[in-house]
C-alpha positions in Angstrom: 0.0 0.0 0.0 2.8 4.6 -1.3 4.2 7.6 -3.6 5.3 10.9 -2.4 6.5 13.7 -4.8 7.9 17.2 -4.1 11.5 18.4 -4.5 14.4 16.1 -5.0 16.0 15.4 -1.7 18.0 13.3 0.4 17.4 13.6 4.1 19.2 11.8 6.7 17.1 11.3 9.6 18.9 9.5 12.5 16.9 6.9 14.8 17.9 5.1 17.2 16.3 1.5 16.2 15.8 -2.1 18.1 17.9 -4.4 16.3 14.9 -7.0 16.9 11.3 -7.6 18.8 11.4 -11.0 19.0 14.0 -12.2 21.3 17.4 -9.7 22.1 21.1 -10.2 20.5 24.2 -10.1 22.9 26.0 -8.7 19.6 29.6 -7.2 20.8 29.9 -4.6 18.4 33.7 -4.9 18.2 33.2 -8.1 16.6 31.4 -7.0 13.8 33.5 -5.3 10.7 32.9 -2.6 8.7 30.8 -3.0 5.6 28.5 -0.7 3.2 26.3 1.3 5.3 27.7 -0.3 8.6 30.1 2.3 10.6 31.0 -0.2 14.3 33.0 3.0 15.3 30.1 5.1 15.2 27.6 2.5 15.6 25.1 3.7 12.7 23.6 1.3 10.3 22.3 3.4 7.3 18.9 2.3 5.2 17.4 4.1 2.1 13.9 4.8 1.7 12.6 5.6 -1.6 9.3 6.8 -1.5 7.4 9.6 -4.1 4.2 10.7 -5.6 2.1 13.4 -6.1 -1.5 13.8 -5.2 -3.8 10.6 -3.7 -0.4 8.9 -4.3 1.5 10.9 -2.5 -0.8 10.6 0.4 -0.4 6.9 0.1 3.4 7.2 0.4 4.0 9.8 3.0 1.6 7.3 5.3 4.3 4.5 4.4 7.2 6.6 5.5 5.4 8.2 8.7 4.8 4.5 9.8 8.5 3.2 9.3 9.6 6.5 11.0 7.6 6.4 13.9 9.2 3.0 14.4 12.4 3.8 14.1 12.1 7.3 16.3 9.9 4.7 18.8 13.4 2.5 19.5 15.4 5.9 19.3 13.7 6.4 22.7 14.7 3.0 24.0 11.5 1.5 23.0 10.3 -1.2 25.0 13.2 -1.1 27.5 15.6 -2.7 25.2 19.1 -1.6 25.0 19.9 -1.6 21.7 24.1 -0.6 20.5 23.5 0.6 17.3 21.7 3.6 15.2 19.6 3.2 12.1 20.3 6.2 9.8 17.6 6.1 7.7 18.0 8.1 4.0 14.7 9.3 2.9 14.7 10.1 -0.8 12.1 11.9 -2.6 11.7 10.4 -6.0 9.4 13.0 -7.5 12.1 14.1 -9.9 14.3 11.4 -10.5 14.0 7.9 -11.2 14.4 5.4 -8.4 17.2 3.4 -10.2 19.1 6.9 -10.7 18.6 7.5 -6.9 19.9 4.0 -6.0 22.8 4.3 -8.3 24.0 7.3 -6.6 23.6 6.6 -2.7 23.8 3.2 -3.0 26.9 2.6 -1.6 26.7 4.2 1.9 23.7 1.8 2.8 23.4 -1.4 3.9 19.7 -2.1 3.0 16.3 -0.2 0.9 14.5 -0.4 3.6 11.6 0.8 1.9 10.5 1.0 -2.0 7.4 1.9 -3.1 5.2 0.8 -5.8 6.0 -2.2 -8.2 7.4 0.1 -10.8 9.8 1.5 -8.5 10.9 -2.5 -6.8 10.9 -3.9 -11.1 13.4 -0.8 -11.6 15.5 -1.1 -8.6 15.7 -5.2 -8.8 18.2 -5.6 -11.4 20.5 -3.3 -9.0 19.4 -5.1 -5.9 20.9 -8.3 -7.5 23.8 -7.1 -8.9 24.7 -5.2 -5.5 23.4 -8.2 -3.1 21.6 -5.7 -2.0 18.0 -6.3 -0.1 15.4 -4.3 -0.3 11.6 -4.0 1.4 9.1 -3.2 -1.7 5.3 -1.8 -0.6 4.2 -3.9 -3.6 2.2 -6.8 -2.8 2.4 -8.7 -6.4 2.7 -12.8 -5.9 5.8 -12.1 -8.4 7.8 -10.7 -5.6 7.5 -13.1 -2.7 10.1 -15.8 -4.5 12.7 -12.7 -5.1 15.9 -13.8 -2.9 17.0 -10.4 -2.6 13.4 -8.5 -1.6 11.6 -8.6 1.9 8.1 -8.4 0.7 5.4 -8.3 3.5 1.3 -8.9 3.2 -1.1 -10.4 1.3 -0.3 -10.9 -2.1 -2.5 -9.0 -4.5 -3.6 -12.0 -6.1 -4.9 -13.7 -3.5 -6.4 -10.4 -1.9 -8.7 -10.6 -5.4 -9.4 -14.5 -4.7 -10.6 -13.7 -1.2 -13.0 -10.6 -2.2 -14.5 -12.4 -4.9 -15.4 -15.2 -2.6 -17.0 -12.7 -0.3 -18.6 -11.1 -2.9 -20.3 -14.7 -3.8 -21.2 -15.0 -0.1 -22.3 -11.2 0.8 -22.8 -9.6 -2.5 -24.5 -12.5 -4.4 -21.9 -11.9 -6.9 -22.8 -15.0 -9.0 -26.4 -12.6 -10.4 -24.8 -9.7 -10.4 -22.6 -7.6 -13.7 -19.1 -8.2 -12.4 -16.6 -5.6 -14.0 -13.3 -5.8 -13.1 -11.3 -2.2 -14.2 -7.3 -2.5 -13.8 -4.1 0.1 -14.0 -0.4 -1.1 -13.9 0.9 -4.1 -12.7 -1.1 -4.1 -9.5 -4.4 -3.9 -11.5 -2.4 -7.0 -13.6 -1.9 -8.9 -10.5 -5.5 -8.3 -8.9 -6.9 -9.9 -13.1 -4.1 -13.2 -12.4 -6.2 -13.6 -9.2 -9.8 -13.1 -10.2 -9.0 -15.3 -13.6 -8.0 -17.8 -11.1 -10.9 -17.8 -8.5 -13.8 -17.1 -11.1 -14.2 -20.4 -12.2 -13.7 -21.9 -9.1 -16.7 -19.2 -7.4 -18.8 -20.0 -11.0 -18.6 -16.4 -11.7 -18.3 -14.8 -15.5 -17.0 -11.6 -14.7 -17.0 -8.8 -18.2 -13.7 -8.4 -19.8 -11.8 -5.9 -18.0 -11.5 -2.6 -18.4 -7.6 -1.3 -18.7 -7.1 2.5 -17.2 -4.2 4.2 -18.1 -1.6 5.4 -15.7 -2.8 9.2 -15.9 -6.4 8.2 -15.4 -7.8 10.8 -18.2 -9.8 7.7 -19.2 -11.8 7.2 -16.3 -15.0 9.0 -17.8 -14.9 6.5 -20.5 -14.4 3.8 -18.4 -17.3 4.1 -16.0 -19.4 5.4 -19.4 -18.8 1.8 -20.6 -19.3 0.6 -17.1 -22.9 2.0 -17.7 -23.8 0.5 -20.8 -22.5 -2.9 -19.7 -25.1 -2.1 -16.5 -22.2 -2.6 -14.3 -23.9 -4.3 -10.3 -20.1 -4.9 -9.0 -16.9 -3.8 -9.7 -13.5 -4.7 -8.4 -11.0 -1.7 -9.3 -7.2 -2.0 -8.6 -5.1 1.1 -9.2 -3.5 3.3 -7.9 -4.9 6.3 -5.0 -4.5 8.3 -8.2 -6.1 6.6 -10.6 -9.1 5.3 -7.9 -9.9 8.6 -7.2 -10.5 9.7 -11.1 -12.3 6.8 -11.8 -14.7 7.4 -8.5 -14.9 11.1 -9.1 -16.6 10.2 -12.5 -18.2 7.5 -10.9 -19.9 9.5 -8.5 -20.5 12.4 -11.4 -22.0 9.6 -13.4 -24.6 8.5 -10.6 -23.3 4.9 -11.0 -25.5 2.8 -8.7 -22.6 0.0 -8.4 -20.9 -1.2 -5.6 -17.2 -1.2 -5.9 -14.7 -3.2 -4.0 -11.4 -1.6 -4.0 -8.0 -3.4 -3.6 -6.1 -2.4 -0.4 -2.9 -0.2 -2.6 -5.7 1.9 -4.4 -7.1 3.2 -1.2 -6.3 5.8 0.9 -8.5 7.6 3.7 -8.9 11.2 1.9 -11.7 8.8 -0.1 -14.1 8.8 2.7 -13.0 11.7 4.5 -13.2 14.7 1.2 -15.2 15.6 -1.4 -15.9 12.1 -2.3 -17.2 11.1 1.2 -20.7 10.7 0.6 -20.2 8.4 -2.7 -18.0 6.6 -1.0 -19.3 5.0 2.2 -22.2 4.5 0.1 -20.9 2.5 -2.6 -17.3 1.3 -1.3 -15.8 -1.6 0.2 -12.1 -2.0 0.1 -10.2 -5.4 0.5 -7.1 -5.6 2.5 -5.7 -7.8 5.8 -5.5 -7.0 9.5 -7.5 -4.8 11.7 -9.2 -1.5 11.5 -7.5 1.2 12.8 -8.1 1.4 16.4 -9.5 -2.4 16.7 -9.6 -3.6 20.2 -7.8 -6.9 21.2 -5.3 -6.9 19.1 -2.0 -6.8 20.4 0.0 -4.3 18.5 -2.5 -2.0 17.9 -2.6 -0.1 21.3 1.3 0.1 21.1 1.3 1.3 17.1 -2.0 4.0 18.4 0.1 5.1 21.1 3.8 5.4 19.1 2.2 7.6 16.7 0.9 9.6 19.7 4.3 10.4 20.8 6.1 10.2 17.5 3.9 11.4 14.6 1.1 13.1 16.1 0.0 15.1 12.8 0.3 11.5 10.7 -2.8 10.8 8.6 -4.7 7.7 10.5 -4.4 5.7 7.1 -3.9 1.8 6.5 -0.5 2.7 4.4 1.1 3.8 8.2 0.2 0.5 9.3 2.2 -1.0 6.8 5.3 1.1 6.8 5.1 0.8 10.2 5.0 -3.1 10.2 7.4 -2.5 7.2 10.3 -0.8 9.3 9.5 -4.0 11.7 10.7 -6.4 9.5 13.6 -4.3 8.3 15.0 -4.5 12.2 14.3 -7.6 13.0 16.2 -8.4 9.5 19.3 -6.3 10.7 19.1 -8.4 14.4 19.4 -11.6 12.7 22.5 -10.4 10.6 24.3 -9.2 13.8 23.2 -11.9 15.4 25.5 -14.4 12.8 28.2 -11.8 13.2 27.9 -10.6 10.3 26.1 -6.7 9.1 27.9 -6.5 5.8 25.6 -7.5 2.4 26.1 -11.2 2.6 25.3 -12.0 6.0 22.2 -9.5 5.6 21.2 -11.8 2.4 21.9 -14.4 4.3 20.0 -14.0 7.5 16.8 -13.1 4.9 16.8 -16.3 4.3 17.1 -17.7 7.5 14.6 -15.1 9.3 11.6 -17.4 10.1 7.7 -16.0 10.8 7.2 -12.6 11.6 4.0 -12.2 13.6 3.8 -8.1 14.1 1.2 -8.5 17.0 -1.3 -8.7 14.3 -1.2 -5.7 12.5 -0.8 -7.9 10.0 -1.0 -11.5 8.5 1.9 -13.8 9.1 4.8 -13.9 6.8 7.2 -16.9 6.8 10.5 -15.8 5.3 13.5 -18.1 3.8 15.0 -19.1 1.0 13.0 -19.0 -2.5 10.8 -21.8 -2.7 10.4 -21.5 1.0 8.0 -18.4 1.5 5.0 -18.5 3.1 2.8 -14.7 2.8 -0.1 -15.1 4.7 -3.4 -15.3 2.6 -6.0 -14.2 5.2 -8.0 -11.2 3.8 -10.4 -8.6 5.6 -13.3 -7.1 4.0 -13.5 -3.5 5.4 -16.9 -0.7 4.8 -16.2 2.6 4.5 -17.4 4.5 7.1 -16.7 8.1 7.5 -16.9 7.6 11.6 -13.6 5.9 11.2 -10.0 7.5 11.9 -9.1 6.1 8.4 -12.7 5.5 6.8 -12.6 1.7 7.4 -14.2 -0.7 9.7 -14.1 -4.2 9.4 -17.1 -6.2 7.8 -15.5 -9.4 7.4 -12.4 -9.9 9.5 -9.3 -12.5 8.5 -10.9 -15.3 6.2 -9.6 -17.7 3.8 -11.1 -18.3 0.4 -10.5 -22.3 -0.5 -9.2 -21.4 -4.0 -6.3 -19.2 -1.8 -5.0 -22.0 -0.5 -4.8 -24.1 -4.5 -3.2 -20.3 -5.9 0.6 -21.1 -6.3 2.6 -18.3 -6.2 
């Protein structure tokens, strides 16, 4: 679920991070050598973050990097009583003007990880450097194609299977077998979310219409809903990005389009329910995704995330992208922790302990991942069905919480 774009800048933004949650190291720093982005002496570990957009998209990505901040500036401050010897240094760069490769290319050597990349253009552009560099990197995108990639630390449920589970709920709650289902796609995301729904279609005994392909600028989302119309459109399933979403539901909502619409998790964001389009919205929108709502009781990580962002990011948007940057930066220490851990914070231990990194549970913010070697991944295929609900800190509540669709479990990644 992020795209930020202003000015063209590089800003170093020191944290003091928990080289793990899950179990401490008794590293001895002094034992560790120097390596790219690793300073013992000065006990700093640099990451990059690459994160850019403009608009809906931007809002998307500045709620990814507010989330991995706040959990970085939360073990800056000793969080959770664990004494920790090193700093993370994270370099945030704005990609609004440049491309992410040409970003990579030129920092690339002062850090030891990407800690965050967002979008699957930016992780298919950066990849062939990741590889080449041994470099790892955590992408945003969700796309099945990623999970198997030795050198990226994906997290979430893959798009495909988030598609697999709505349309199984849409069969249960929407009777989605009597209904017009049009699916409407941009990018590779909107690619990803198709792989899935040709997958679980037959399997729900659902003919959805041949999709309808938006561009990346969105100037055809009049003529997409227009043909939505004709077609007498009952349910849509729309995966693109905040951008795009927002164009197509603007002339959605223009149009009068009496259809429901489920939107994949990367093409909301909560400016949706809470602007102009508000009223359209909670009246027409569900959104797929995993995890809680925002604020859910009983869950265990939610209280400490609410209360981080308190301290931390105060003015942060309440939006399901800071969850996942948030969860995100998680991953990216625990990652670090098992590299010290072997001894060994250069690029090939850090590749190494990728592999050998186990579950990750994030007090379930979100699903479980199981990391290791490709051919030995596990992303969690649990989905939640949220409404949009403009009583909500981020517009969502959940409808139908964690739930499996049987063709999920038959989808091979």
């Amino acid at each position: 679920m992020v795209r930020m774009r202003a000015a063209v800048g590089v800003v170093g933004l020191l944290v003091a991070a928990s080289l793990a949650s899950c179990g401490g190291s008794s590293t001895n720093s002094h034992r560790l050598s120097a390596a790219p982005g690793f300073d013992p002496a000065a006990r700093t570990i640099r990451v990059a973050i690459f994160s850019g957009g403009s608009g809906a998209d931007g809002d998307q990505a500045k709620g990814l990097t507010d989330g991995a901040k706040t959990w970085f500036d939360y073990f800056n401050n000793g969080g959770g009583g664990i004494a920790r010897r090193y700093k993370v240094v994270a370099d945030v760069t704005d990609t609004s003007k440049t491309d992410p490769a040409g970003a990579y290319n030129s920092q690339h050597a002062r850090d030891a990880v990407v800690a965050q990349i967002v979008g699957s253009s930016a992780t298919e552009a950066l990849l062939p450097s990741l590889n080449r560099d041994n470099v790892v990197g955590a992408t945003t995108s969700h796309e099945a194609r990623w999970v198997e990639e030795p050198h990226l630390l994906p997290l979430g449920l893959p798009t495909e299977v988030e598609a697999i589970d709505a349309l199984h709920y849409a069969v249960e709650s929407l009777e989605a077998r009597s209904k017009v289902l049009c699916p409407a796609a941009e990018g590779s995301e909107g690619a990803a979310m198709l792989r899935g729904l040709d997958f679980g279609a037959p399997r729900e005994s659902v003919a959805p219409k041949a999709p309808t392909q938006l561009s990346a600028s969105g100037s055809d989302a009049g003529s997409a809903v227009s043909t939505m119309q004709t077609q007498h459109c009952d349910l849509v399933f729309l995966e693109a990005s905040p951008s795009v979403a927002q164009r197509v539901l603007e002339a959605a909502q223009a149009a009068q389009l009496d259809a429901r619409w489920v939107l994949g998790s990367h093409s909301y964001v909560s400016s949706f329910v809470h602007g102009p389009l508000g009223g359209y919205v909670t009246s027409h929108v569900l959104v797929a995704g995993e995890g809680p709502a925002w604020g859910a009781s009983g869950v265990p990580g939610m209280d400490d995330m609410l209360a981080r962002k308190a301290k931390y990011a105060p003015d942060a948007t309440p939006d399901p992208a800071f969850i996942e940057g948030y969860t995100q930066a998680w991953a990216v220490t625990d990652l670090l922790d098992k590299a010290a851990a072997a001894g060994d914070l250069g690029r090939r231990g850090i590749s190494s302990a990728l592999s050998d990194l186990g579950s990750l549970h994030f007090d379930e913010l979100t699903g479980i991942f199981e990391y290791g070697r490709p051919g030995e991944r596990h992303p969690p295929l649990d989905a939640t069905i949220f409404r949009t609900d403009s009583s909500a800190a981020d517009g969502l509540v959940a409808d139908k919480y964690q739930f499996t669709a049987d063709a999920a479990h038959q989808f091979k990644l």
